[in-house]
Every structure is written in C-alpha cells, then in structure tokens.
C-alpha positions as CSV (number, residue, x, y, z in Angstrom):
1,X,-5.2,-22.7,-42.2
2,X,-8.1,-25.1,-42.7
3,X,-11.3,-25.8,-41.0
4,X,-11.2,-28.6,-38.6
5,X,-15.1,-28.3,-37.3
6,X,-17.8,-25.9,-38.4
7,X,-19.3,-24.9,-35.0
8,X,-21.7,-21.5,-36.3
9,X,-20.9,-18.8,-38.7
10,X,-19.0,-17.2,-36.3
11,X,-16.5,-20.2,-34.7
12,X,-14.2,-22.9,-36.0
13,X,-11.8,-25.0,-35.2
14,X,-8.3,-25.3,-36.5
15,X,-4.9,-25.5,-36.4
16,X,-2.5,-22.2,-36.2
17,X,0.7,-21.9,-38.1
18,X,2.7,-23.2,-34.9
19,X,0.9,-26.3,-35.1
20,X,-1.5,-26.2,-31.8
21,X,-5.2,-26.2,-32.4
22,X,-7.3,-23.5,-31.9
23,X,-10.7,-22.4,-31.8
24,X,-11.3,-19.4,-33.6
25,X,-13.9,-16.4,-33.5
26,X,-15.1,-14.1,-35.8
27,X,-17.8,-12.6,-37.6
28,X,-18.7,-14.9,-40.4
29,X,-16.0,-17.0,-40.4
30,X,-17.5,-20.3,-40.6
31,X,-20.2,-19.2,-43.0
32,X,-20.7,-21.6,-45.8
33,X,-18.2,-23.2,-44.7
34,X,-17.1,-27.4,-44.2
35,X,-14.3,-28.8,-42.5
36,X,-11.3,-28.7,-44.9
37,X,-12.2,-25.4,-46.4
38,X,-9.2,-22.3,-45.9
39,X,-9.9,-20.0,-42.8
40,X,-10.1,-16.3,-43.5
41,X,-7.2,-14.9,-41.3
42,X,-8.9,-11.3,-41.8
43,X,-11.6,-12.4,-40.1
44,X,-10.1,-13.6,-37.2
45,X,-11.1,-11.3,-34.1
46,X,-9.8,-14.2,-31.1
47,X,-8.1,-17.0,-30.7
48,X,-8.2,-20.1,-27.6
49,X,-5.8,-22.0,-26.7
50,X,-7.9,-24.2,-24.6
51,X,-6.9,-28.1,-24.1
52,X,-7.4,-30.7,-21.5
53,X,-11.2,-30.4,-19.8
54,X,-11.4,-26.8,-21.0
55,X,-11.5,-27.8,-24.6
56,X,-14.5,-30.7,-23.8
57,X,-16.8,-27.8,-22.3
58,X,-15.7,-25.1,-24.9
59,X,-16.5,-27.4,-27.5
60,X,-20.0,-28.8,-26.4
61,X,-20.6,-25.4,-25.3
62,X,-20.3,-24.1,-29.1
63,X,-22.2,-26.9,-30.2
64,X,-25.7,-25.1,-29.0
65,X,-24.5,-21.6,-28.1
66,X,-26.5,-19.2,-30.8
67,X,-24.8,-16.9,-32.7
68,X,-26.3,-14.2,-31.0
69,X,-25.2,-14.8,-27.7
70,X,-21.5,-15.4,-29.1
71,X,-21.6,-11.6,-30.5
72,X,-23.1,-10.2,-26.9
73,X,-20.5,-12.0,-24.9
74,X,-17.9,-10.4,-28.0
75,X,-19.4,-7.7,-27.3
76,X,-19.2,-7.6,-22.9
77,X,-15.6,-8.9,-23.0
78,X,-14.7,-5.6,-25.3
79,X,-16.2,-3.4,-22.9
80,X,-14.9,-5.0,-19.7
81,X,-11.3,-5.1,-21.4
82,X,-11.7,-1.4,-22.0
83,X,-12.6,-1.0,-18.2
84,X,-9.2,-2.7,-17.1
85,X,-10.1,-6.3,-16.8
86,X,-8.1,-8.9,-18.6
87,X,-10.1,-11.7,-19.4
88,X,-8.4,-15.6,-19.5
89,X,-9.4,-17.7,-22.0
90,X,-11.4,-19.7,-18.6
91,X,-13.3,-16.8,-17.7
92,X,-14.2,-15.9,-21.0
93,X,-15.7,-19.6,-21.6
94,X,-17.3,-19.2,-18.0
95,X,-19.4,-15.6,-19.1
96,X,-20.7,-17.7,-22.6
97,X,-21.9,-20.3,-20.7
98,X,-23.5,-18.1,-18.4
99,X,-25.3,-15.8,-20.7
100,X,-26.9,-18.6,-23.0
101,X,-28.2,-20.4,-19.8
102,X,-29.3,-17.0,-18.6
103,X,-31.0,-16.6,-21.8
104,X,-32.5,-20.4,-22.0
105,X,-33.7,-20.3,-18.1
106,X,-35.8,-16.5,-19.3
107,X,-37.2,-18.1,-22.4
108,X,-38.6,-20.8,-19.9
109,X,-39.9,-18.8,-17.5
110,X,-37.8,-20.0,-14.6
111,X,-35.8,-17.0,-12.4
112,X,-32.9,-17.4,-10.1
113,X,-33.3,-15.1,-7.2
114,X,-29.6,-13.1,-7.0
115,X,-29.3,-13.1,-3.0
116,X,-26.4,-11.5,-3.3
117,X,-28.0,-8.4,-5.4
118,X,-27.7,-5.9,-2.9
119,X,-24.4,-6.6,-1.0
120,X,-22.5,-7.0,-4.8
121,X,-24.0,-3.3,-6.3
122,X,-22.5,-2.0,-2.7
123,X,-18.8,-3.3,-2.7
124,X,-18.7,-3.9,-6.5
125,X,-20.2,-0.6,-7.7
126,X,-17.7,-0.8,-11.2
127,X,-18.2,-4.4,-11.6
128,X,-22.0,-3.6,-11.3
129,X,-22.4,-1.1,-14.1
130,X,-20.3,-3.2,-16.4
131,X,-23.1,-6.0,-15.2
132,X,-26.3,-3.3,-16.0
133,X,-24.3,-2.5,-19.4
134,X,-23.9,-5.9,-20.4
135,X,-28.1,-6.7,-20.2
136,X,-28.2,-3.7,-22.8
137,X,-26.1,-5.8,-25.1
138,X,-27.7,-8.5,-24.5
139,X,-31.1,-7.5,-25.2
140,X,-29.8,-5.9,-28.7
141,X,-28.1,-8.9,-29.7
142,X,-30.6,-11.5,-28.7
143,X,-33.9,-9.7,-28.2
144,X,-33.8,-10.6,-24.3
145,X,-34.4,-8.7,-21.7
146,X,-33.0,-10.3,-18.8
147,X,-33.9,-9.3,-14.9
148,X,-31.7,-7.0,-12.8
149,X,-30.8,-10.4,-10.9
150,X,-28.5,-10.9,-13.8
151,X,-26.1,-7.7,-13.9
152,X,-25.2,-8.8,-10.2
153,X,-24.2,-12.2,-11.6
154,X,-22.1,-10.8,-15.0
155,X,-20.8,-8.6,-11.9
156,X,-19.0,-11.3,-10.0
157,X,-17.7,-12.6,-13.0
158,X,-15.7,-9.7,-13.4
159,X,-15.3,-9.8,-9.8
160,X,-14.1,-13.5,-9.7
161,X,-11.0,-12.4,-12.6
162,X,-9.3,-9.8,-10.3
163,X,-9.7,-11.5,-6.6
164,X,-9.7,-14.8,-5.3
165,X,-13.1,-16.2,-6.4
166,X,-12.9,-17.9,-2.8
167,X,-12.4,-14.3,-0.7
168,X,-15.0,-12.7,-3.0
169,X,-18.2,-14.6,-2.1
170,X,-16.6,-14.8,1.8
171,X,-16.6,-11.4,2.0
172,X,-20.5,-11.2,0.2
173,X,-21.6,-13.7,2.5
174,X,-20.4,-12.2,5.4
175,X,-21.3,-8.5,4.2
176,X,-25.0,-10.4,3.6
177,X,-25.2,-12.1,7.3
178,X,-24.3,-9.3,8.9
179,X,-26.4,-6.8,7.1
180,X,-29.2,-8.5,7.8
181,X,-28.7,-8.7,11.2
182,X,-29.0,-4.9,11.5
183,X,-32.4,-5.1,9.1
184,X,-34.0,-7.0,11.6
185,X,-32.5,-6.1,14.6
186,X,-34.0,-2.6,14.3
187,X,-36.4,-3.0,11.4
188,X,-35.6,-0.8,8.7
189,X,-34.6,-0.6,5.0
190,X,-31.2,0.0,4.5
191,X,-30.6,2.7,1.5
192,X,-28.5,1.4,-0.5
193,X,-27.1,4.4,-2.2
194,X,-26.6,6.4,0.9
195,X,-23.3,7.5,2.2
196,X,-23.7,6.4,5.5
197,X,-24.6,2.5,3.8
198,X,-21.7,2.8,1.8
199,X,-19.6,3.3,4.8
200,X,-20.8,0.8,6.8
201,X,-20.8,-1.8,4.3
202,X,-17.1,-0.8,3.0
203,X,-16.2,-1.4,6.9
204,X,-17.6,-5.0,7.1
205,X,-15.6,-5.7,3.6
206,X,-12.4,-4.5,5.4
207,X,-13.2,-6.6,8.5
208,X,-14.3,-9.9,6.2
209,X,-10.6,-9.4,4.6
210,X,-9.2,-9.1,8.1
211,X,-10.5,-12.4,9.4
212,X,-9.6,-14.4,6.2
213,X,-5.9,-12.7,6.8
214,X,-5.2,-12.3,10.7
215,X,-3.3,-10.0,12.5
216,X,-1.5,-10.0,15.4
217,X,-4.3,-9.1,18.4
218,X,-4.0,-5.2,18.8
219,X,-2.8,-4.1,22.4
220,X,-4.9,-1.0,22.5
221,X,-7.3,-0.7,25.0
222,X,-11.5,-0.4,24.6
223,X,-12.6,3.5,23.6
224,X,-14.8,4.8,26.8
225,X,-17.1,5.8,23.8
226,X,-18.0,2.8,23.1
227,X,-19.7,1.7,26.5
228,X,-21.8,5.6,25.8
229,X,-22.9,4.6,22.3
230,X,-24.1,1.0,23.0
231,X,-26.2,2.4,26.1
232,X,-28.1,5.2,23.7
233,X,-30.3,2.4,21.8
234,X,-31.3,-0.8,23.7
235,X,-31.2,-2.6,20.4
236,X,-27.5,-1.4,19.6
237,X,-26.6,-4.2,22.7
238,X,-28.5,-6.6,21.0
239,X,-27.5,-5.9,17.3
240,X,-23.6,-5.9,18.4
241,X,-24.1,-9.4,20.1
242,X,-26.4,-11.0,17.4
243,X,-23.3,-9.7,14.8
244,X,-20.9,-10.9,17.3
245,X,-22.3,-14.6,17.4
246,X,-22.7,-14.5,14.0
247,X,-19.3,-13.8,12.7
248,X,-18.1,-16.6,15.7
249,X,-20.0,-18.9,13.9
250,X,-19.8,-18.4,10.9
251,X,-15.5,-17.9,10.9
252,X,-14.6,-18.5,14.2
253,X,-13.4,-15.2,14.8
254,X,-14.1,-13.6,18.2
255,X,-14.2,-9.7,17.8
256,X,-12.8,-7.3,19.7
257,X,-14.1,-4.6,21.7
258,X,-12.1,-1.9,18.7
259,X,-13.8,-3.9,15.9
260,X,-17.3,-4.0,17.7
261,X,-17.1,0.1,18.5
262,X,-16.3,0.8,14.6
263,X,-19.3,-1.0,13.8
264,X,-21.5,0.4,16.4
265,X,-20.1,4.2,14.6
266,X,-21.3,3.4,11.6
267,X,-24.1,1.7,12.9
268,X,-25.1,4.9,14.3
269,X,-24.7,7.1,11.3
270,X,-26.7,5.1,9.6
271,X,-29.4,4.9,12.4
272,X,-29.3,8.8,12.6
273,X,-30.5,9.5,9.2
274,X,-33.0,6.7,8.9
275,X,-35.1,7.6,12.4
C-alpha cells in the first residue's frame, strides 16, 4: 500500500488491498512521509471507509485537526468501545470534529453554555462519566482543560450512537421544560443526586417515550388519592397545570388524570425532603 495524501504523522490516505480507498490511522504513520511512499501495515490502528459527503468533511477535517486531538479522540473511542458502545465510522468523525472545535472555542475564550447539563448527568449517568473521563484525556493529550459544559456534550454523543438522536434531545427537552416548571413553581434547587430527583426525572423520561410512542387511552379510572395530594400544597394545583399546558404545547399530548397523579407522587417525595 502507498500513500495517497499525507494528512499528519498520524493519518493518510490510501488504497487497501481490495481496491477501495481508505483513510488510515496510526501512530506515526505518515511521519516523514510523501504521497507515493509504502504504508506501514503494523502501524495501522483503524481504518474508514468513508465516501460520498462523509469523505469531503473527514478530509478537510484532517486537514487542521492537531495531532493531539487525533490521539484523545483515539483515546475516548477505546474507552467508550470498552463500555459497550460501538462507534460508526460517522460518529467517530462527529466526536473529532467536536473536540478540536471544543478545544479552538477554549483557546479563544468563547464558552457554550450546556443547557442541557443537568437533565443529561440525570438520565445519562454512564454516558456522563464516559463524558467527565474523556476531559481527562483530553487535558493530557492537548494541555486543555475544558469546562464541565463539555462532558454533557461528549455525553450525548454517546447518547446519540445507541437511540434515535431525534427521541434523545425530545426526551431532554421535555425532562428540561418540565423540570423547570417545578423550580419555579415552588422555588427550590432540585438535588441532583438525590434519590427522590432521580425518581422523578426517570418518570418524566418514561412519560417523554410514551408521548413520542402512544398507547391506546387506559380505561382505569382517577386514584381518589390524587384529589388528597393536590389539596395538601396550593402550589401542587398550579405546578400540575403549568406542567400540563406545557407538555400540551409543547407535543400536543393532553395528560391524564393517572399520568398527572404519578407526577404529583414523586413531586411530593421530592418536596418532602427539600422543606
């Protein structure tokens, strides 16, 4: 195999035995090297297959992508194949371009807020620590330290290669809108670790799924608790119908009275240990 273009020490292109072109990664592998000069097959640590569109942006995307931010991206897609993710030759392309913006937007001072911070740590606690792991490696490869805002961002990544990258940010939106509804409906600080969060926020998720994939409207009649619990707290009245108009404009859906009283449970838990 032979060189087609030199792109840094550590990528080149060329073609493979079976006569499709590649692009091929490894340490050292275009050092010193010019297009027409033999490839090192020992160094080869992966090979794309990319064409079409997906070849244009890998391409100009190696063409200013340092070394250093090739080795931490090596480096996250190791770990994150080790925690069960298989990564496509798209996504892979997608997290390389991410990190050396990442890294260019730090080096100029400019930070992008992560609105989503809070809600992806909640429902994608695995993705998350992958995320938190993957800053490490960035700062030892490139001498960066990027903000916490980032790990939520390498986190739907991940989060984006398992589930529809469409259902994912529904369900954070949603999880967002309606979270914040009970912040300021009865002005406190959610904790984001605690049990009765976790609960609550996993119960949303579950209702977000259930509105992007109806069922059939359940027969069962409203729990007498529920008129009990919403009378306790005057705001629980107006947190239920400020979540209730939100989720009708925001999907369309029009909850029921079984779907209101779960929330207003674990509305309550988490009430009871915050007051």
């Amino acid at each position: 195999m032979k060189a087609i273009k030199v792109f840094n020490h550590n990528a080149v292109s060329t073609v493979m035995p079976d006569g499709r072109e590649a692009i091929v990664l490894g340490k050292g592998i275009g050092f010193q090297k010019r297009p027409g000069d033999p490839v090192e097959e020992r160094r080869i640590e992966k090979i794309y297959y990319v064409q079409d569109e997906m070849q244009t942006k890998f391409l100009q995307m190696l063409q200013d992508v340092e070394p250093s931010v090739m080795r931490s991206a090596e480096q996250i897609l190791a770990m994150a194949e080790d925690a069960g993710f298989s990564m496509s030759n798209q996504a892979t392309i997608s997290l390389i371009d991410h990190i050396g913006f990442a890294i260019e937007r730090q080096k100029k001072g400019i930070q992008l807020p992560n609105l989503l911070l809070n809600e992806t740590q909640l429902l994608y606690q695995k993705e998350y620590d992958l995320g938190r792991r993957s800053l490490k490696i960035i700062e030892d490869c490139c001498g960066i330290t990027l903000p916490e805002d980032e790990a939520g961002y390498i986190a739907l990544h991940l989060v984006t290669i398992s589930v529809d990258r469409n259902a994912a940010y529904f369900s954070l939106k949603f999880i967002k809108g309606a979270l914040d509804i009970v912040r300021e409906t009865y002005r406190i600080d959610l904790q984001q670790n605690s049990l009765d969060t976790m609960r609550l926020t996993t119960h949303l998720k579950f209702l977000a799924q259930r509105i992007r994939q109806p069922h059939p409207d359940s027969a069962e009649e409203g729990d007498p608790m529920y008129a009990e619990l919403l009378s306790r707290d005057p705001r629980h009245r107006l947190c239920i119908a400020r979540m209730e108009d939100f989720i009708r404009q925001s999907t369309g859906h029009t909850m029921d009275e079984q779907e209101k009283f779960y929330i207003l449970i674990h509305l309550t838990q988490v009430l009871k240990h915050r007051e």
